[in-house]
C-alpha positions, 0 to 999 in steps of 0.5 A: 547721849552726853549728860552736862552738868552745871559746874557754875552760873552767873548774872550778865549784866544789864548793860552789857550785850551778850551771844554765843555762837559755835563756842564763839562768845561776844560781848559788846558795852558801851566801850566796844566789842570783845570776842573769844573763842571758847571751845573743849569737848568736854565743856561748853557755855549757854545763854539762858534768860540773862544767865551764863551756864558754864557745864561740863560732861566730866567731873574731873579736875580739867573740865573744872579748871576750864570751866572756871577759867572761862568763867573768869575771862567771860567776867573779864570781858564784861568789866572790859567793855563797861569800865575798860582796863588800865595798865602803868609802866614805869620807865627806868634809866641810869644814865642814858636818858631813855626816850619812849615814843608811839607810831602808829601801831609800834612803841619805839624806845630810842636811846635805851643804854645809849644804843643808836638804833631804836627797839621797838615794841608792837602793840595789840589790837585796840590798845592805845598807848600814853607816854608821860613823862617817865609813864606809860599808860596802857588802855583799852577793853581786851585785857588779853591784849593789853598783856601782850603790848605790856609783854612786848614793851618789856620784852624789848628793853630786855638787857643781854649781856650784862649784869643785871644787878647792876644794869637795872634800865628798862621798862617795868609793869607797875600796875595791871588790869585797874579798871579806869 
């Protein structure tokens, strides 16, 4: 028999709608729906009467970081799907006017460094993405994939080859995870 011991516990808010299923953790709001898989042998998550109990069968370093990330990325989830989450990009050019336009499920930045050929950056799951100017706004409730859109927007505007002190184009993060 495995004795857990409860390492922490939290409130689920009122507004938001919870179930744990075969370490399956859904949360639906006003804004949508969001899932993560939350699975390790040595520490698991219930549902009591309104509150989440994060517990562990090792009092050890790991079962406590788990626990405690887990805690954190459920919180995410909760925030995510009553207040969403933002992310801004900035747009950095010297001399090529840089051009950043979304199709469909792909960011596409056309003229970077005057090259002829576009870049293209795909997005994640539910982001939706803005272009303003020289901004770009990432929004949506899965903070996971808004990070990885970000990710794949940087990632194309990578510079190889060059001096990056002096080329410095590109499209950079200047704020993450704000809530709208």
């Amino acid at each position: 028999m495995i004795k857990w011991e409860e390492v922490s516990s939290f409130d689920v808010p009122k507004e938001v709608k919870l179930s744990i299923e075969d370490n399956v953790v859904h949360v639906s709001g006003k804004l949508g729906q969001v899932s993560r898989i939350l699975r390790d042998n040595y520490v698991r998550v219930r549902l009591e009467t309104g509150k989440i109990k994060v517990e562990s069968s090792k009092n050890n370093r790991r079962s406590h970081g788990i626990s405690g990330t887990w805690e954190s990325e459920i919180k995410s989830m909760f925030q995510g799907v009553t207040k969403g989450f933002e992310y801004e990009m900035k747009i950095d050019y010297t001399h090529f006017p840089t051009r950043v336009s979304v199709r469909g499920n792909i960011v596409l930045i056309e003229n970077f460094l005057g090259e002829r050929s576009p870049r293209q950056a795909k997005i994640i799951g539910n982001t939706k993405v803005s272009v303003k100017g020289d901004r770009v706004f990432l929004n949506g409730i899965d903070k996971r994939e808004l990070g990885e859109t970000a990710s794949n927007i940087e990632r194309a505007t990578k510079i190889r080859g060059f001096d990056l002190r002096v080329f410095q184009d590109g499209i950079y993060l200047l704020t993450g995870g704000s809530q709208i």
